[in-house]
N, C-alpha and C positions, 0 to 999 in steps of 0.2 A: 542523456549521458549518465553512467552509471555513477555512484560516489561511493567513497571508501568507506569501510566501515569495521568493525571490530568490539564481539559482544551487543551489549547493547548501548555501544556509543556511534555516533555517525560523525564523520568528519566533513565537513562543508569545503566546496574549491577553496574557501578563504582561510582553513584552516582553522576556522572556530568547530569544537567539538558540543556537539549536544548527546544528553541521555535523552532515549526512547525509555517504555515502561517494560519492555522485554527486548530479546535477542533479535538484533536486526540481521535481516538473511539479505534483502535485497535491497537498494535506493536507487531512486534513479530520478532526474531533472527533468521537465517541461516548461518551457515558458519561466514564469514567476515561480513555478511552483515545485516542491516537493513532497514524493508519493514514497513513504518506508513501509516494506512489508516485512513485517514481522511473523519470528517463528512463536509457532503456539506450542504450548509446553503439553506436555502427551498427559491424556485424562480429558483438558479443558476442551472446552467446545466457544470456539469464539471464529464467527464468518467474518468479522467485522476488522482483522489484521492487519488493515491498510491504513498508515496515517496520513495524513494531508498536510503541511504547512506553508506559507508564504516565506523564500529567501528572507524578506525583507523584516520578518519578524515569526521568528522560529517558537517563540513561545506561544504563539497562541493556532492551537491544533485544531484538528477536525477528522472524523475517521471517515471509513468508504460504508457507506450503506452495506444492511448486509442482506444478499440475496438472497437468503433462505431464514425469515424470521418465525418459519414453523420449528426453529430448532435443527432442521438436517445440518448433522457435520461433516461439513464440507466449508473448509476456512481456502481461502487464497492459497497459491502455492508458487504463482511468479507473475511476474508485474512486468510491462514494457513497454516505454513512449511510444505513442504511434500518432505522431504529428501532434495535433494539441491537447491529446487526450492522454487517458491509462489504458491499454488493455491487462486485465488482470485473467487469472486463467483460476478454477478453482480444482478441488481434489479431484469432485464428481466430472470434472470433465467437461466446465461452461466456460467458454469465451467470454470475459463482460468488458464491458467499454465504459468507463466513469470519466467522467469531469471533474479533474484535478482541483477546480476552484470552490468546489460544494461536497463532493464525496455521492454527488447522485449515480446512481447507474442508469445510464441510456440506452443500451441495449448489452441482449446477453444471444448466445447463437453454441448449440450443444457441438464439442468438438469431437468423441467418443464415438 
């Protein structure tokens, strides 16, 4: 399920508001978990966009591994539950599949 959002605040079904550390583009629900992709501000170079946290306790985060630690910029660009997972999709054009409860990536599949 998608959730509201506006700047860089997100609004929870419950109506409690949290800041992220930049502009939220996207959020969206699994299980326990919530996966906020963030917009990367133009210059920066950050693969790693995706935050993590528990409903249950919103303050204590975790981000999504980032799939290209040689540096290529290529940051996340959209995120969508797919059963108990993230598929997150990136600039360059890769499919990745993370694990909402770690931030690992399990697999990745070029979509380009």
């Amino acid at each position: 399920m998608n959730l509201k959002h506006y700047g860089d605040t997100l609004i929870l079904n419950n109506g409690r508001q949290i800041r992220m550390p930049a502009e939220v583009k996207k959020a969206v629900s699994v299980e326990n978990f919530i996966a906020v992709l963030l917009r990367v501000p133009e210059g920066m170079v950050s693969n790693d966009n995706i935050i993590f946290f528990s409903e249950r306790n919103p303050e204590k985060r975790w981000k999504s591994a980032d799939p290209y630690p040689d540096e290529t910029d290529s940051p996340f660009v959209n995120i969508e539950e797919s059963g108990h997972k993230i598929t997150a999709y990136t600039w360059i054009g890769e499919r990745i599949t993370i694990e909402p409860a770690t931030g690992k990536i399990l697999n990745r599949r070029e979509t380009k």
